[in-house]
C-alpha positions, 0 to 999 in steps of 0.5 A: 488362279492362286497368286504365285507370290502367295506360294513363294511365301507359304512356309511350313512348320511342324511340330515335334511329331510329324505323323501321316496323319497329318498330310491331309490335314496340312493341305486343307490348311495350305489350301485355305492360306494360298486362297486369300481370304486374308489368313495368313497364319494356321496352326493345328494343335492338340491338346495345346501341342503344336501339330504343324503351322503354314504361314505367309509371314513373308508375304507383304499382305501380312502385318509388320513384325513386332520389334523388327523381330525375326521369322524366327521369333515371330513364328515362336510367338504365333506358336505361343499364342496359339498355344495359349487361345487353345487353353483359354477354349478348353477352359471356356468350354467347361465355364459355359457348361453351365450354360447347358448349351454344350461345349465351345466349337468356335473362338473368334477374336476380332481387334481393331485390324485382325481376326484371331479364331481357334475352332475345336475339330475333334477331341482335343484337336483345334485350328488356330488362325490368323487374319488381317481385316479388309481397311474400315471406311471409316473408324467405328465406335464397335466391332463391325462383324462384317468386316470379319466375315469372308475370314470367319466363314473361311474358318468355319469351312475349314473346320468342317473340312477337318471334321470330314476327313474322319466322317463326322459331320459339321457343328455349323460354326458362326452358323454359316451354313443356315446363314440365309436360309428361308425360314417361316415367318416369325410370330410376333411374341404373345402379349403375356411374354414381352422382354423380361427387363432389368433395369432403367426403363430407357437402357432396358427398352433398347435392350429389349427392342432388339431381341427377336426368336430370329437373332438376340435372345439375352441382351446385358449392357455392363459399365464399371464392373456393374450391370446397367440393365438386361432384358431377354426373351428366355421365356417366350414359349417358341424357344422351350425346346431349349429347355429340359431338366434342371433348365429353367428360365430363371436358372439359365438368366442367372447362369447368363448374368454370372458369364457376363460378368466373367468376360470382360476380364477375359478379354484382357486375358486374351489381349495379353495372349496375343500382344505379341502377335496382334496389335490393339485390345479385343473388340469383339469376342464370339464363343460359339457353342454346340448351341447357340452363341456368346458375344461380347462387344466392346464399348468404351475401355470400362464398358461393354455389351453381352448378348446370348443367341440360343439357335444357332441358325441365327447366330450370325444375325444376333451377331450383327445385332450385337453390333447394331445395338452397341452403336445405338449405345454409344451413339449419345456418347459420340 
């Protein structure tokens, strides 16, 4: 039974145009705040104009406004920034082209106390939203993707839900739907395709060690602008159907280590986007494609961990990975 506090609190807002069109549209968004999953703000945007927005600002679950702003300016600068997090998916989704793993269908942000996700629906139409994170038990030196994830599937199945209303089926993002599923048992790679490793021999073995065709396919670690060391399983002969034309190993690890170095200025940008609306730096970052995924995780102020899942059945098992891997990173430095 929904709360009746949460329905006191539900405001609405739309844009310049409301059409009827977006009735429906509007419902799945109402329906997805009043579930409380920790959402508390939506926007449907196309083409970076806002269609409408729900929120629970009012709602005491949801953060303190900035500078005693009023529900006036807080709503200006949710609009602003989901404004803003649709241009930077647009422009994510033609850099990672390149990548030949399709276009972006799923930002998600993940700070310190909050979830920021802008997943693609069709066309030019994406949903913004906003979600405070259950209290950490305790204070972790990397994002825990778990902590976010009650609101990420949210987001995945609110997506989805979009996509139906026009007949189109789901582009499965964070992988939720596979999420789990049994799946053959995974064979050992042959010995003629252990992990390619750039770099030091202590730093590439980590990175190496935890890549599997069930999660992590390219591990980069990054510190001061340079790369430390990298290592993948590109080449492992299970994963060629991700590979066609003009889409070789080699190609595809040098694509992999020129995005890398682009996202640690990304996520200051993105940390710029929303400090008016979120508080702290962006810890984590998930672009997930039309196939597979992009992570980054934040390890220190100068440092950071990339990674690259090609299937996106195991999406959310290479986020978690991630994770894993960038504590162990840490941990001789803690």
């Amino acid at each position: 039974m929904t709360d009746p506090r949460l329905i006191d609190a539900l405001e609405e807002e739309s844009g310049e145009q409301d059409v009827p069109g977006f009735r429906k549209k509007r419902n799945l968004c109402r329906e997805l705040l009043l579930a409380g999953t920790g959402i508390y703000h939506v926007a449907h945007f196309t083409s970076q104009v806002l269609d409408f927005s729900v929120d629970l600002l009012g709602h005491p679950s949801a953060p303190a406004a900035f500078d005693d702003a009023s529900p006036a300016q807080r709503r200006e600068a949710y609009r602003r920034a989901g404004a803003q997090l649709v241009y930077r998916a647009a422009d994510l989704s033609r850099r990672v082209w390149e990548l030949r793993c399709g276009g972006l269908v799923r930002l998600a942000v993940q700070t310190r106390a909050e979830l920021v996700f802008c997943n693609a629906v069709i066309g030019g139409e994406h949903v913004v939203g906003f979600g405070s994170l259950p209290p950490a038990t305790a204070v972790a030196a990397v994002a825990d993707p778990s902590r976010a994830s009650e609101i990420d599937r949210a987001a995945a199945q609110l997506a989805t839900a979009l996509r139906q209303l026009v007949r189109l089926p789901s582009q499965n993002p964070g992988g939720w739907l596979t999420a789990g599923e049994s799946r053959s048992p995974v064979s050992p790679a042959p010995v003629d395709c252990t992990p390619y490793v750039v770099g030091p021999p202590g730093p590439g073995g980590l990175l190496g060690a935890a890549l599997r065709l069930a999660g992590l396919h390219y591990l980069s670690h990054h510190r001061a602008g340079e790369q430390i060391a990298a290592a993948d399983i590109l080449g492992h002969p299970d994963l060629d159907p991700f590979f066609g034309r003009g889409v070789t190993v080699a190609g595809r690890r040098e694509r992999c280590e020129r995005l890398a170095g682009d996202l640690s200025l990304l996520s200051l940008q993105i940390s710029r986007d929303l400090r008016r609306t979120v508080a702290g730096e962006v810890e984590r970052l998930v672009l997930d494609l039309e196939i597979g995924a992009v992570f980054y995780y934040l390890l220190a102020p100068d440092e950071y961990l990339f990674g690259v899942a090609l299937d996106q059945d195991w999406v959310t098992q290479a986020d978690l990975d991630m994770s894993s891997v960038g504590r162990q990173l840490v941990a001789p430095n803690s």
